[in-house]
C-alpha positions, 0 to 999 in steps of 0.5 A: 496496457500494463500490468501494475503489482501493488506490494505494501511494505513490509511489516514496520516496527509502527505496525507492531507499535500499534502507531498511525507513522504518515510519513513519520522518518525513521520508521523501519521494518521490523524482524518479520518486516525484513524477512518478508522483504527477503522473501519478496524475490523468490515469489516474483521470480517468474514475473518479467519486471520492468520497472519499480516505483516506490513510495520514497519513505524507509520502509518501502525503500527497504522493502523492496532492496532485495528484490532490488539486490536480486535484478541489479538491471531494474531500474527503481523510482521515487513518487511521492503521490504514492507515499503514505497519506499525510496524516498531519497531527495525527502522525506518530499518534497511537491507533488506540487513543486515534479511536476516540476522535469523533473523526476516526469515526468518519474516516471508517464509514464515511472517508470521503468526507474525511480531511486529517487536521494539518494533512490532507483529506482522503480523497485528494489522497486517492486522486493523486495516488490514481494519477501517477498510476495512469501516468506510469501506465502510460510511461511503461506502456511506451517504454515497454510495451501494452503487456509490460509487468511493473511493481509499486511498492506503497502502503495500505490506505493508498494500495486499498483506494487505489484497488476501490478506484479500479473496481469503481467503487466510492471511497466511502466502500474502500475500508471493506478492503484488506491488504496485509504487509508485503501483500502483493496486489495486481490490477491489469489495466485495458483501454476500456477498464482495469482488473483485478486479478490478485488482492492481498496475495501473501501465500500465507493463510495463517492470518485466517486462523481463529485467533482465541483472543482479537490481536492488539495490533491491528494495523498489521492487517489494514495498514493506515488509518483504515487499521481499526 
């Protein structure tokens, strides 16, 4: 079966804001964000591509427009299963003042059991999300062939649930997984089981430096509601 490359948008003017955005409109990526998409082409340049599925929020379409402008024959698609959790109230929140809540607490360590109010719960987030990737595979599969490459670009809580879900691990473990902006993630998927094979690729390791003091902004590493 096919390849599946999950890239998370670029980094987005709510991740330098330190903001929970959900499906929040207007949300761009930032300086960096947009530079991170420019360079997205050359470091997949020698896969062979053959469709794109994006999340149909701004900062996904923009991520992926230079790759886009770089192979005017790929064809790209909207799927709103793979658009960011609806974080309901809490869209648009900061992450900081988010800390407080008794349910931020059950969203780090027990997110199984998390449902955001006015959203929706995290598991449905992770069923849907797994959903329209079997049936992408399945789509890509016979449109393309069982060793076909296509790229998905979505955002972290949904790219980290899906990566729980190919290892077999419980929802609950997902929050133990890190995908930082315009990382790449690859997960080969075979009649029997999936493999991971990249995580969180981004040829860039200066996010392993020690830091002399711990970033204000967070959720330039985790993404989502996983970002604390």
């Amino acid at each position: 079966m096919p390849t599946l490359l999950l890239v998370r948008h670029g980094r987005s003017t709510a991740n330098t804001a330190g903001l929970l955005a959900g499906w929040t409109p207007g949300v761009a990526l930032d300086e960096r964000g947009l530079a991170q998409a420019a360079a997205l082409p050359g470091r997949l340049a020698d896969l062979p591509i053959r469709e794109i599925v994006t999340s149909p929020l701004q900062r996904c379409r923009e991520t992926i427009q230079p790759l886009l402008d770089a192979r005017p024959d790929l064809t790209v698609h909207e799927d709103e299963r793979i658009g960011e959790a609806h974080y309901g109230d809490w869209s648009g929140r900061k992450l900081a003042e988010l800390m407080d809540d008794p349910l931020m607490q059950v969203v780090q360590a027990h997110p199984s059991a998390a449902a955001f109010p006015g959203g929706e719960s995290m598991r449905a987030m992770q069923t849907r999300a797994a959903e329209a990737v079997r049936e992408w595979n399945a789509r890509v599969e016979r449109d393309h062939g069982d060793d076909a490459v296509y790229l998905m670009c979505s955002h972290g809580d949904i790219i980290k649930s899906l990566v729980a879900e190919a290892l077999g691990l419980h929802l609950d473990l997902f929050q133990r997984i890190s995908v930082e902006p315009c990382s790449i993630t690859a997960i080969r998927y075979t009649r029997l089981r999936p493999f991971l094979v990249r995580l969180g690729d981004t040829g860039d390791f200066a996010s392993l430096v020690p830091r002399e003091e711990p970033p204000n902004d967070q959720a330039t590493v985790g993404g989502g509601a996983g970002a604390p």
